[in-house]
C-alpha positions in Angstrom: 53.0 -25.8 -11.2 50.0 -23.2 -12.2 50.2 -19.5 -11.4 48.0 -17.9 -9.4 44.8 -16.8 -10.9 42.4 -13.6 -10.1 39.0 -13.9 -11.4 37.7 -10.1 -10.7 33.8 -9.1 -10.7 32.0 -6.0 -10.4 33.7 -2.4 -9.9 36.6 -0.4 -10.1 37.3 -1.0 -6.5 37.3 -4.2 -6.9 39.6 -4.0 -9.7 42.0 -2.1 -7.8 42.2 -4.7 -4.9 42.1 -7.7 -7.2 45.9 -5.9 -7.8 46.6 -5.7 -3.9 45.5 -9.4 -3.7 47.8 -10.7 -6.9 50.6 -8.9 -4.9 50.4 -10.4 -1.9 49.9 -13.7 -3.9 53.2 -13.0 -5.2 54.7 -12.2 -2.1 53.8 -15.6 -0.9 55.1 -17.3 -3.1 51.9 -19.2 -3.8 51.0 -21.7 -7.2 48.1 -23.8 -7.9 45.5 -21.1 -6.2 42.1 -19.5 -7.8 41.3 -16.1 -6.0 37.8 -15.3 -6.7 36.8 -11.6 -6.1 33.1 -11.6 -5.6 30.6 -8.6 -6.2 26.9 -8.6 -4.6 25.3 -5.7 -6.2 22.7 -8.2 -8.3 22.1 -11.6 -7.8 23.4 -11.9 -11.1 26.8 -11.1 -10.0 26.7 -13.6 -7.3 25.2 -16.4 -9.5 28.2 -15.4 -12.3 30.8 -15.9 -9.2 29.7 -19.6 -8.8 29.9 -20.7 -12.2 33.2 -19.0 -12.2 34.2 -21.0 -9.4 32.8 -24.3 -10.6 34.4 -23.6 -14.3 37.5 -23.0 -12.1 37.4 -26.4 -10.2 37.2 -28.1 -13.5 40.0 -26.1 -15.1 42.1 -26.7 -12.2 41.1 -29.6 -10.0 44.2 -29.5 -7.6 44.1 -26.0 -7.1 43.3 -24.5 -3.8 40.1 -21.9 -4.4 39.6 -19.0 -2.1 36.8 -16.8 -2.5 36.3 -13.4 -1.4 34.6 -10.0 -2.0 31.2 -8.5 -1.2 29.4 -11.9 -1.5 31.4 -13.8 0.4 31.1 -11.0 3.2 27.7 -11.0 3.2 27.0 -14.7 2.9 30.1 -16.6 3.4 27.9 -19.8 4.1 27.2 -20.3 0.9 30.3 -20.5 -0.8 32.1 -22.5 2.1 28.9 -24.8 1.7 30.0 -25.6 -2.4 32.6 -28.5 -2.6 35.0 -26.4 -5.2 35.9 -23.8 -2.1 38.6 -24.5 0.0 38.2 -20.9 2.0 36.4 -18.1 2.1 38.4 -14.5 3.2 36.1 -11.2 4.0 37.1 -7.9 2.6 38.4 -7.1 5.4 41.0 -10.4 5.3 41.7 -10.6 1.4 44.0 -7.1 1.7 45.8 -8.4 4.5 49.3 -10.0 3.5 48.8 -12.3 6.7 46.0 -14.0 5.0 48.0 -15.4 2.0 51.7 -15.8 3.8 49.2 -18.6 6.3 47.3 -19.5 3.6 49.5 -23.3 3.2 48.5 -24.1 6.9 44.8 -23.7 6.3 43.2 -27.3 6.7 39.7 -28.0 4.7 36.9 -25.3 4.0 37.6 -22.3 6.6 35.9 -19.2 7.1 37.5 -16.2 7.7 35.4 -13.6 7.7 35.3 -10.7 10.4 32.3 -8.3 11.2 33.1 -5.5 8.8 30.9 -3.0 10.3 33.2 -2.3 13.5 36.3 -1.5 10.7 36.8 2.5 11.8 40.1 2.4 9.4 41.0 2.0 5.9 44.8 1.4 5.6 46.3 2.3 2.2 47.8 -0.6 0.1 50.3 0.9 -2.6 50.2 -1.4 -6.0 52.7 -0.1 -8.8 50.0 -0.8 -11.8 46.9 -2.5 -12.7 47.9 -5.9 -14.4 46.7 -5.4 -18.3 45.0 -2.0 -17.6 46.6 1.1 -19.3 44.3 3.4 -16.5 45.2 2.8 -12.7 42.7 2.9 -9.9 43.4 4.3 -6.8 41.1 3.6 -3.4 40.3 6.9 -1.7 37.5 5.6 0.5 35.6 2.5 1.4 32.2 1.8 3.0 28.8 4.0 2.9 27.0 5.3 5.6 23.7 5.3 3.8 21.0 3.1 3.9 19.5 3.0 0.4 16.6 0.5 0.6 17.9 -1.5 -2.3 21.5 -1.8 -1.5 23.4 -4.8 0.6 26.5 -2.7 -0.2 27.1 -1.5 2.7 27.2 -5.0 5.0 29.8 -6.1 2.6 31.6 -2.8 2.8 31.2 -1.8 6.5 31.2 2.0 7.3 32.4 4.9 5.5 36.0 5.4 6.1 38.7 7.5 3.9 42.1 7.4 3.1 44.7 10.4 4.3 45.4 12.8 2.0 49.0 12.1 1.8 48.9 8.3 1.3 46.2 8.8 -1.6 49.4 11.3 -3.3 51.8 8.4 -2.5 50.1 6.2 -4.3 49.3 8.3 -7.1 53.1 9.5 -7.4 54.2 5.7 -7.9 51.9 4.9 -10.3 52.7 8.1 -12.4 56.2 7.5 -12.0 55.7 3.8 -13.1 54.0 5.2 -16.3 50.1 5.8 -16.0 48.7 8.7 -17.6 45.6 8.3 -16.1 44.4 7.4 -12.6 41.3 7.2 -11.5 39.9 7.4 -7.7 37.3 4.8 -7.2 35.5 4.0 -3.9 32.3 3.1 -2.5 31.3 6.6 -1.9 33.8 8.7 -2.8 32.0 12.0 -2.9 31.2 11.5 1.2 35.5 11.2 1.2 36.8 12.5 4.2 33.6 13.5 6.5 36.5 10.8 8.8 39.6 12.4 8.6 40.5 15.4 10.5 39.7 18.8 9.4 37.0 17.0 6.8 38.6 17.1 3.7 36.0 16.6 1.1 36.8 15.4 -2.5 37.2 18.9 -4.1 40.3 19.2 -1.6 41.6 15.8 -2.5 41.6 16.2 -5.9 42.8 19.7 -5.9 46.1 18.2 -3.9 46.6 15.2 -5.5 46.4 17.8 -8.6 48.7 20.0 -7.4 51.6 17.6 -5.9 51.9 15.5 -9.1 52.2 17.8 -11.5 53.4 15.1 -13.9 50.1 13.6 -13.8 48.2 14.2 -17.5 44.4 12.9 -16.6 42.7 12.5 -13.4 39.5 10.8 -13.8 36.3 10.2 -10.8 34.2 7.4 -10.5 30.8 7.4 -9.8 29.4 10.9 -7.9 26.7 11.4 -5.4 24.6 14.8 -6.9 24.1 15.9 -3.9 27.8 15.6 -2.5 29.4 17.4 -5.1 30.9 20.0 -3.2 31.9 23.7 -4.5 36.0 23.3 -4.8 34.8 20.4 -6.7 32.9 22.5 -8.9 35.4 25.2 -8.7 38.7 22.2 -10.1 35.6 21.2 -12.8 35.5 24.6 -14.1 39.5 25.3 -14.4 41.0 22.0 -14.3 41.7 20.5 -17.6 43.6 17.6 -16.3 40.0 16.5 -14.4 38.9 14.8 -17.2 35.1 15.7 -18.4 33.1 13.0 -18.0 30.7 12.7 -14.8 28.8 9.7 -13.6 26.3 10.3 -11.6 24.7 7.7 -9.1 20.9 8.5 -9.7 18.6 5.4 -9.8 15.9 6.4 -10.9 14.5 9.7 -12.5 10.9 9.7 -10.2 10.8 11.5 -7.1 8.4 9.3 -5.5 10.9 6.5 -6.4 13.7 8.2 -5.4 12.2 8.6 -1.5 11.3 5.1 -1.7 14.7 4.5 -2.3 15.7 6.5 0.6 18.1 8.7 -2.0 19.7 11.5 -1.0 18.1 13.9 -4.4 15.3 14.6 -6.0 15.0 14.4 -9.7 15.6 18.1 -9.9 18.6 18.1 -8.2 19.7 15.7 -10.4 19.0 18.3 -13.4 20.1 20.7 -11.7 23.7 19.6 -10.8 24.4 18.3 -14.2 23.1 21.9 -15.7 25.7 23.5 -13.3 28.3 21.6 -14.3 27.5 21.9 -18.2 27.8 25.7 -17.3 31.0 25.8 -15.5 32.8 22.9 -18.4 30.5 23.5 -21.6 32.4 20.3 -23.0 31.2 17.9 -19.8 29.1 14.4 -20.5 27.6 12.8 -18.0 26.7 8.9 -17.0 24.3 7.5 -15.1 23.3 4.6 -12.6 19.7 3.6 -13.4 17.8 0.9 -11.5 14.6 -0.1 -13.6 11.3 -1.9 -12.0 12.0 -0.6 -8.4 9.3 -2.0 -6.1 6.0 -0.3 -6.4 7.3 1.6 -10.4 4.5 2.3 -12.4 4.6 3.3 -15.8 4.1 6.8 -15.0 6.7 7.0 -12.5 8.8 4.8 -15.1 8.1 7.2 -17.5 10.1 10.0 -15.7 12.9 7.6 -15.4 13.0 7.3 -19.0 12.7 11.2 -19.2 15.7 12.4 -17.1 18.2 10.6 -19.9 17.2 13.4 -22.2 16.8 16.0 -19.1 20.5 15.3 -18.1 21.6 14.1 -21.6 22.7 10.8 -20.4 24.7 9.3 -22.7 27.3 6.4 -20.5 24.2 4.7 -19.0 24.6 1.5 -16.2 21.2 0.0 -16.0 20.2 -2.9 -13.6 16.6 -4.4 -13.6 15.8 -4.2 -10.0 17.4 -7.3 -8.3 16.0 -8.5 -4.8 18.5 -8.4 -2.3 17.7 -10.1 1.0 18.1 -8.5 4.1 17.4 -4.9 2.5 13.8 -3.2 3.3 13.1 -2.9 -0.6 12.8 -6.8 -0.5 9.7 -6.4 1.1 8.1 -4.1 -0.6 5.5 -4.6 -3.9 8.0 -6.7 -7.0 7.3 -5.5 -10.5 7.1 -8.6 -12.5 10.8 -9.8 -13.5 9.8 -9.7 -17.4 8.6 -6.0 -17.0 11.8 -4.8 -14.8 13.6 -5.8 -17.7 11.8 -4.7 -20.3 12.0 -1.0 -19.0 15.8 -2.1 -18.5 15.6 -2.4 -22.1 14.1 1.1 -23.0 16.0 2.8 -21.2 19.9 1.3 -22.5 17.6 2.1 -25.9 17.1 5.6 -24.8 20.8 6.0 -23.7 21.8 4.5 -27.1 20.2 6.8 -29.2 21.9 9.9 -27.0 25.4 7.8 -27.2 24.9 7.8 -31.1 24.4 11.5 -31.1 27.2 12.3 -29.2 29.8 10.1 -31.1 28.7 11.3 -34.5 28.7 14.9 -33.0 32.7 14.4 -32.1 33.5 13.6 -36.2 36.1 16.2 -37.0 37.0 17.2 -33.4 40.2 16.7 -31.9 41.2 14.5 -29.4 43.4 12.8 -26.8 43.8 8.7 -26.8 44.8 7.0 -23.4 45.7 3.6 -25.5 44.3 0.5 -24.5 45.1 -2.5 -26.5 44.8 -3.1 -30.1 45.4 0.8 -31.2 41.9 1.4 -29.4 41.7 3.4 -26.6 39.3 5.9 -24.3 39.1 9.9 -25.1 38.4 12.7 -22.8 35.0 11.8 -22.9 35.3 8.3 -22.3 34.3 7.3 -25.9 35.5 4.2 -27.2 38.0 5.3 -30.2 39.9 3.4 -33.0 43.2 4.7 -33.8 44.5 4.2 -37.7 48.0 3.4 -37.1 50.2 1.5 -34.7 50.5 3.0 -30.8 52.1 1.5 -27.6 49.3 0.5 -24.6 49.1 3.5 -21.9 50.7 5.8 -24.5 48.2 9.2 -24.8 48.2 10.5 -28.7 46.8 13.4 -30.0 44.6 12.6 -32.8 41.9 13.8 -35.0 38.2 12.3 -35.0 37.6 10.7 -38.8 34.2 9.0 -38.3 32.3 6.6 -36.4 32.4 2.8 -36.7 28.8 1.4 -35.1 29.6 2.0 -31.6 33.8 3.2 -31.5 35.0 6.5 -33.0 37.5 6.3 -35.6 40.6 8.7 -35.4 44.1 9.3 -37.4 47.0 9.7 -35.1 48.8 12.5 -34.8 51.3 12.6 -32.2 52.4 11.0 -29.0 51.9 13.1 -26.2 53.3 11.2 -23.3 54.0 7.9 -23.0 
């Protein structure tokens, strides 16, 4: 008999319940199965997930296939409709243990797939590690509430809905106490956590408690942030909390204000200047990343222009760019297409643009100190999420001191010094 196999795409949530699904997996005691976690932010993603699939059927040909995820929420016609899937499971379904413990009795190609946007609740699902990941994520929210014109998120993710509090420091405890030096809290939204829960906990207060109760925990990290979300005990942990690791990612879009309304964003391109100048101020060693979309309907090369512009305003240097993808079902796929070759050509300027600032910072960290969360193969993740190349033997998930000795293309090189934790 095979083991069971997760084939993961897209984000760091995803990740993390890609780990919630291989435990139920486990739980049931089931062999010969492909789980395949779906993402739908880009057609791309969904047309990787069915070669994935088909590779799978050839790999495996008497393995049962479920497939899941954002896609398969939003259209789970399609995949039921190809001959390698023998079910489909929503988001909703995939994290509950019911749907794999039944899984044996399922006859044919089934669909199983709920409407997502009357979920109110999101119940927390403990996992004691990340299989092969030295970093853990942990779920603090799911769903959005926001309507950006692009974005098909949200019918694959329902409504915005948070974790408690408590069960978020559960979680975290376990996974410290298991041996993870560094969580990070992932979501769909996370900086609109709590607007939910009672009393309205906001993201600052999360962190600040999660901070505070596991004291044994060296590096709390956040994933992507809304500008104009941050809140002020946010800013106020930024500023005094070394343990809030320094690097920021900021979901912008676009740099063009006129862009940015067609996009139904929530800031304007000074905003986004402004937040990141704000938080340069209150942690002088801060970097920050960057969601960029590029060839949004209706772009011109002016309003490109600006785009390319706010990586040096912001000194973007961790850039995610997308050439615009047409989602179906969203307003922006009715609006005026920029010509596929020219959404990716400004794709390509701008990862050229956040290059060159990557380059500067890396060769700007040569001779600085530094702490290594390990990965695999003595290479590992500093502070400021830069990619470093350790000169000696150290255990995955261990975090060592080391000094910066030079830069190797797109990695830092370092000599160890000491373990710090592992």
């Amino acid at each position: 008999m095979t083991a069971p196999e997760i084939i993961n795409f897209g984000c760091r949530l995803n990740a993390y319940e890609a780990e919630v699904i291989r435990g139920h997996v486990v739980n049931a005691g089931l062999e010969e199965l492909v789980v395949v976690n779906t993402c739908a932010v880009t057609a791309e993603a969904e047309r990787q997930a069915r070669q994935a699939i088909r590779r799978a059927r050839r790999k495996q040909p008497d393995a049962r296939i479920v497939v899941t995820g954002c896609a398969a929420q939003i259209s789970p016609e399609k995949f039921a409709a190809m001959e390698e899937v023998d079910l489909v499971l929503g988001n909703i379904e995939k994290m509950a243990p019911e749907s794999w413990t039944n899984l044996e009795t399922s006859n044919g190609p089934v669909v199983r797939v709920n409407d997502i946007m009357s979920v109110r609740e999101t119940a927390s699902h403990m996992v004691s590690g990340l299989d092969g990941r030295a970093r853990a994520f942990v779920e603090v929210q799911q769903g959005c509430d926001h309507r950006c014109t692009f974005c098909i998120i949200p019918f694959g993710r329902g409504p915005n809905r948070s974790v408690p509090v408590g069960e978020v420091v559960r979680q975290v405890q376990t996974l410290v106490e298991n041996g993870f030096n560094e969580i990070v809290l992932t979501g769909v939204d996370i900086t609109d956590y709590g607007a939910d829960l009672p009393g309205k906990p906001k993201l600052g207060s999360l962190a600040r408690r999660l901070l505070n109760q596991v004291p044994d925990l060296p590096r709390l990290r956040l994933s992507s942030l809304d500008p104009m979300e941050i809140d002020d005990e946010l800013l106020d942990l930024i500023a005094g909390e070394e343990r809030l690791l320094p690097y920021f990612h900021m979901s912008l879009q676009a740099g063009d204000d006129m862009i940015l309304k067609r996009m139904k964003r929530r800031h304007l391109r000074g905003d986004a200047i402004a937040m990141c100048d704000r938080i340069r101020t209150l942690r002088p060693d801060a970097v920050f990343g960057a969601d960029l979309i590029a060839g949004f309907p209706t772009e011109t090369e002016e309003m490109f222009a600006n785009s390319l512009a706010i990586i040096e305003e912001c000194d973007l240097t961790h850039l995610h760019v997308f050439p615009y993808s047409i989602r179906e079902g969203t307003p922006a796929a009715n609006m005026p297409h920029i010509e596929v070759k020219e959404r990716r050509a400004r794709a390509k300027r701008l990862r050229e643009a956040g290059s060159l600032r990557m380059q500067n910072l890396l060769e700007s960290r040569v001779g600085k100190f530094a702490e290594i969360l390990v990965e695999k193969d003595n290479t590992g993740r500093c502070e400021r999420y830069l990619p470093v190349k350790l000169d000696s033997e150290a255990a995955p998930g261990a975090l060592v001191r080391a000094r910066i000795t030079g830069r190797d293309g797109d990695k830092l090189t370092a000599q160890k010094l000491t373990a710090i934790t592992i």
